[in-house]
C-alpha positions as CSV (number, residue, x, y, z in Angstrom):
1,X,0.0,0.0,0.0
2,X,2.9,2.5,0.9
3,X,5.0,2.0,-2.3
4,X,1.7,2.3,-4.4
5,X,1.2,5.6,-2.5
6,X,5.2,6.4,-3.0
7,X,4.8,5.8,-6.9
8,X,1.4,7.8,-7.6
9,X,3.4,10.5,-5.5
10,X,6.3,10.2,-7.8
11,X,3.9,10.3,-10.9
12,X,1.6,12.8,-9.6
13,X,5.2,15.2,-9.1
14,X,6.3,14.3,-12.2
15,X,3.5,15.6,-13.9
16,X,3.3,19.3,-12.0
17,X,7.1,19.8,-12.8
18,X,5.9,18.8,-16.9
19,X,3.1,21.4,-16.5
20,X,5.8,24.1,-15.2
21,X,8.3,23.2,-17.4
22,X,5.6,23.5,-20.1
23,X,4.0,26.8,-19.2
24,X,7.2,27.9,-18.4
25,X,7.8,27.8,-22.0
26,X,5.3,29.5,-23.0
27,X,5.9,32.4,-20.9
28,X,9.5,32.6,-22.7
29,X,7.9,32.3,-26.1
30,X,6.1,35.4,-25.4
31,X,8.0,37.5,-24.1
32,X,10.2,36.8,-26.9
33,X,7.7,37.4,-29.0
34,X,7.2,40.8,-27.5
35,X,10.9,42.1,-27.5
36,X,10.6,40.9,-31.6
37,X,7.6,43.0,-32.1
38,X,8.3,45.2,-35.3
39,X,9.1,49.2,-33.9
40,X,7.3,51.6,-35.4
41,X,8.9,53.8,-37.5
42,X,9.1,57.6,-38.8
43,X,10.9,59.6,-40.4
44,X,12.1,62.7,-39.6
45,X,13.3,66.1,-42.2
46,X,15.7,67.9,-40.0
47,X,17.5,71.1,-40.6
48,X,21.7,70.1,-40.7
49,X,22.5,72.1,-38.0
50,X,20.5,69.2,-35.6
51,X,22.7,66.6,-37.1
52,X,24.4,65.8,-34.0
53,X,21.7,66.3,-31.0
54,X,19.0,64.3,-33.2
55,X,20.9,61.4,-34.6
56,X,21.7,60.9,-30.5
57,X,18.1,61.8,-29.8
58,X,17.3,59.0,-32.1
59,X,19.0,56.3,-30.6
60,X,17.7,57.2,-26.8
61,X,14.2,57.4,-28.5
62,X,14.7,53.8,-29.5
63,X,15.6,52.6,-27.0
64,X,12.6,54.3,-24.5
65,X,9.9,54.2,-27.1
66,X,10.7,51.4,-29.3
67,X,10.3,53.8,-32.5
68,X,12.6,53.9,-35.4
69,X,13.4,56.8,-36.5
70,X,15.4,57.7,-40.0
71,X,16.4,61.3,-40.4
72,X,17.5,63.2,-43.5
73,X,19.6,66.2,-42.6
74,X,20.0,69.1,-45.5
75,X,19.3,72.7,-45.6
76,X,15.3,74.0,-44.5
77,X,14.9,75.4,-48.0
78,X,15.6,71.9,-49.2
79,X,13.7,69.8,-47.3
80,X,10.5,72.2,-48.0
81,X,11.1,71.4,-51.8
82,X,10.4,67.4,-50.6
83,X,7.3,68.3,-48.4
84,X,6.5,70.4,-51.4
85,X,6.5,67.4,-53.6
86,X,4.5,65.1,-51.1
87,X,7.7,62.7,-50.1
88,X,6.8,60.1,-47.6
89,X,7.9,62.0,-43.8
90,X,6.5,62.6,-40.6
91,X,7.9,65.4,-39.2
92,X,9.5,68.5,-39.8
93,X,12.4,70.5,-38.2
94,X,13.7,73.8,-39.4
95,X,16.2,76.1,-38.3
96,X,13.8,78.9,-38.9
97,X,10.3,80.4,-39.5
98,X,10.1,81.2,-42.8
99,X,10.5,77.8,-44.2
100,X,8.0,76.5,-41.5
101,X,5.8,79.6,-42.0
102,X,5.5,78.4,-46.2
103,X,4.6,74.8,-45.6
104,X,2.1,76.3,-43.1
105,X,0.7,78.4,-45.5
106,X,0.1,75.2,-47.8
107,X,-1.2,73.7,-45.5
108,X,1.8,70.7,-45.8
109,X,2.1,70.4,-42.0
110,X,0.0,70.8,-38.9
111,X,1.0,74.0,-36.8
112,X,4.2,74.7,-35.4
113,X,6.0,74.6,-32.3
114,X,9.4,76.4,-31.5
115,X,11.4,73.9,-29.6
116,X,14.7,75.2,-29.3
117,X,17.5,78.4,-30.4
118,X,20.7,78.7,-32.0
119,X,23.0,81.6,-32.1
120,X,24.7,82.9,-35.5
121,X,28.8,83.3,-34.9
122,X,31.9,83.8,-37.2
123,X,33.9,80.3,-37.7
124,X,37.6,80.9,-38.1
125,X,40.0,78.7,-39.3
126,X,42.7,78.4,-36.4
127,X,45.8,78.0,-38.8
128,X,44.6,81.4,-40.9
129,X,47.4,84.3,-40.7
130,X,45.1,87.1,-41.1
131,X,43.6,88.3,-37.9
132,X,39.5,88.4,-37.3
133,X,38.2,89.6,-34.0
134,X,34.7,90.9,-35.5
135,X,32.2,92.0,-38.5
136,X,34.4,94.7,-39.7
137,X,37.1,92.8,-40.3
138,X,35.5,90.2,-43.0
139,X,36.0,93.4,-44.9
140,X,40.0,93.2,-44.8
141,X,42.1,92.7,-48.0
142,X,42.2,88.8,-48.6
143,X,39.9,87.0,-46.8
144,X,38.3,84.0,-47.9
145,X,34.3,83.8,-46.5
146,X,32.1,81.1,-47.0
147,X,28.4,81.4,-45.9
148,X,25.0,79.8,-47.0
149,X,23.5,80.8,-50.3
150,X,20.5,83.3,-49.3
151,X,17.9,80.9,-49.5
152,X,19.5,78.4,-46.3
153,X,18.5,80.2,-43.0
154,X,22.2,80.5,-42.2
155,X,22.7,82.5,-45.3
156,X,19.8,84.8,-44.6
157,X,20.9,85.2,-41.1
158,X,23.9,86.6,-42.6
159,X,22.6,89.2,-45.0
160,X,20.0,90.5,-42.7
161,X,23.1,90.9,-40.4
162,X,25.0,93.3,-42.5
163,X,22.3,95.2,-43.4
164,X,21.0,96.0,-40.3
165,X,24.8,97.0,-39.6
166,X,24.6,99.5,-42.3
167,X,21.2,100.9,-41.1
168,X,22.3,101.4,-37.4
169,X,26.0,102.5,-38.7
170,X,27.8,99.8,-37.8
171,X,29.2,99.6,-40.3
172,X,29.4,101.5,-43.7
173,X,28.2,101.2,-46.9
174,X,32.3,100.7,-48.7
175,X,33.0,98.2,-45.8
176,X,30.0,96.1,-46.3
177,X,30.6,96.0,-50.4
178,X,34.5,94.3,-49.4
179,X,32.5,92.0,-47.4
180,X,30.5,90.8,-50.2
181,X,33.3,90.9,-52.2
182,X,35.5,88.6,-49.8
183,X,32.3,85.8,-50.4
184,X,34.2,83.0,-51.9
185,X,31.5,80.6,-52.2
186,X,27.5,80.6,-51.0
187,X,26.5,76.3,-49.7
188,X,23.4,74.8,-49.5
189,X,23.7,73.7,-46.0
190,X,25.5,75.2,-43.0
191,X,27.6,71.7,-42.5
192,X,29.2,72.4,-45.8
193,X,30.8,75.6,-44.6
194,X,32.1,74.0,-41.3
195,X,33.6,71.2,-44.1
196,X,35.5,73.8,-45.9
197,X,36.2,75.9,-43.1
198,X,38.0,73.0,-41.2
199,X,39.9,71.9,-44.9
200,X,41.3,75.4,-44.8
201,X,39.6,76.1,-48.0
202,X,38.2,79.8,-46.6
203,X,39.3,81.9,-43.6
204,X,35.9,82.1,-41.9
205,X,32.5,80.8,-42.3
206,X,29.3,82.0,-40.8
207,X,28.0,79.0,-39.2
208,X,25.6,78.5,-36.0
209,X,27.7,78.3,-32.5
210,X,26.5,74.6,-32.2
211,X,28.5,73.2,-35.1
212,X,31.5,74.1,-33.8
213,X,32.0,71.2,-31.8
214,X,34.0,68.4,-30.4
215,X,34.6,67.0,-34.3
216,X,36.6,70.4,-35.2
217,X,37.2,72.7,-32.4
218,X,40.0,71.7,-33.1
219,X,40.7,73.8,-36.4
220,X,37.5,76.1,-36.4
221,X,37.7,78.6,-33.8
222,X,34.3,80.3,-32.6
223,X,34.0,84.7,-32.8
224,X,31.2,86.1,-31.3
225,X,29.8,89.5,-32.9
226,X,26.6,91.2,-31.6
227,X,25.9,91.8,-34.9
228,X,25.3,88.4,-35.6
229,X,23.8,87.8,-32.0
230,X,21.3,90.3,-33.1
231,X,19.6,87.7,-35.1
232,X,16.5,85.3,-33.4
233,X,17.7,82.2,-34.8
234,X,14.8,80.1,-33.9
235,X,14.1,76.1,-34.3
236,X,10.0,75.2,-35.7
237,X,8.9,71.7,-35.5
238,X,5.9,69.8,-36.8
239,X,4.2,66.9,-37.6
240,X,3.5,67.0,-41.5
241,X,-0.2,66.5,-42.6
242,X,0.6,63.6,-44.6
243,X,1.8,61.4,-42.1
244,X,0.9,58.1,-42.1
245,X,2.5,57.1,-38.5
246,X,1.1,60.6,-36.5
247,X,0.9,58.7,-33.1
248,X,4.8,57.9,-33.3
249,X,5.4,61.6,-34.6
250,X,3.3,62.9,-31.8
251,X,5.8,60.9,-29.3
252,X,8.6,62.4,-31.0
253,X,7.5,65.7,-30.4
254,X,6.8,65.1,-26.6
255,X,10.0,63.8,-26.5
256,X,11.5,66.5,-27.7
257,X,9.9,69.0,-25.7
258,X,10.5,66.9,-22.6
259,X,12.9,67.8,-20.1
260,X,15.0,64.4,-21.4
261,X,15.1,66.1,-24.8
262,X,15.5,70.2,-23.7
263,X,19.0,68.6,-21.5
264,X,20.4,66.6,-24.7
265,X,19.6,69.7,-27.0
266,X,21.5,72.0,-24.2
267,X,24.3,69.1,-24.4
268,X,25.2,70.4,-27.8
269,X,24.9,73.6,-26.9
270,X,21.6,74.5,-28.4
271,X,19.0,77.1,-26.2
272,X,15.7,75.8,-24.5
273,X,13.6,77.5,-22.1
């Protein structure tokens, strides 16, 4: 009688520890299952000058959020032209209002917010022999300037600079010509002047403070002018209307306006409030 008992004990034990074993299984299928759920994905057009702070913002957001995000960096102007020709994007970041203002206007992307500020500076190259210490001197005999064509935000920073410095008699009207004349070449996008810049292929570009960083502070050297920190270099975001994946570009934008995404923009040395 006992060693029936013993072996339905055995059997009976046997067959709870299958069962675990079993569910156990299970379990583990699903939570693979759950980590090898596809991530949703978006894509983001961002202004050049957020190259840095929004690939990095990327990666965190992936992590946290599990949403995929590809980014294509140019100049605002540019990525207008795509929104402009219905290319398949979620959200929109420009390094100014007038861009944002025109897709607003056509009604290519749904409001605006303004997430974060730049500052427009003089980028010198640290081995050039001629001597720059402010506006005035982009005027002297032989210097090579680069600075975005006038249809880049950068570029039309710039201009609207130099002529407020003619208005309030900053400068005058023979200095400013030498300035224009010292324009070597006009870029697309504000990383291209930092590239040539850093080659040595011009003395200073007009660039945004932020990207003059870590990658080549140490051959671009950073001038302040009030003339140039005159100018409200503001960043726009939005969610374009024909978004297909507006709930992941909605978390984007929270993100981004979270204080998680205003400390990473102030890492790279962009302004938040």
């Amino acid at each position: 009688m006992i060693k029936k008992r013993a072996v339905f004990f055995i059997s009976t034990l046997m067959v709870i520890v299958f069962l675990m074993c079993s569910c156990s299984s299970v379990s583990s299928k699903k939570v693979t299952a759950v980590k090898k759920a596809p991530k949703e994905k978006i894509i983001v057009l961002a202004a050049a000058s957020l190259t840095e702070a929004f690939t990095e913002m990327g990666k965190d957001i992936k992590k946290e959020k599990n949403i995929e995000i590809s980014f294509d960096f140019a100049g605002s102007q540019q990525l207008v032209t795509l929104i402009e020709q219905d290319v398949s994007a979620d959200v929109f970041a420009s390094a100014d209002t007038k861009n944002m203002d025109k897709v607003i206007n056509e009604k290519k992307v749904e409001g605006s917010t303004i997430f974060t500020k730049n500052q427009l500076v003089i980028g010198k190259y640290k081995d050039s022999k001629i001597n720059i210490d402010s506006l005035k001197d982009l005027a002297k005999n032989g210097v090579k300037i680069v600075v975005g064509d006038k249809s880049v935000p950068c570029g039309a920073y710039f201009y609207k600079a130099i002529n407020e410095a003619v208005v309030d008699k900053v400068i005058d009207k023979d200095t400013y010509n030498k300035i224009l004349k010292n324009i070597k070449s006009s870029e697309l996008n504000v990383k291209d002047i930092v590239s040539k810049v850093a080659m040595g292929n011009a003395d200073v570009g007009i660039v945004y403070k932020t990207d003059i960083n870590k990658s080549n502070q140490d051959k671009i050297q950073i001038i302040m002018d009030k003339e140039f920190s005159k100018q409200n270099v503001e960043y726009p975001v939005a969610i374009i209307s024909a978004s297909n994946h507006k709930k992941a570009a909605k978390t984007f934008l929270r993100y981004l306006t979270s204080n998680k995404g205003k400390a990473l923009m102030n890492k790279y040395g962009f302004t938040v409030k």
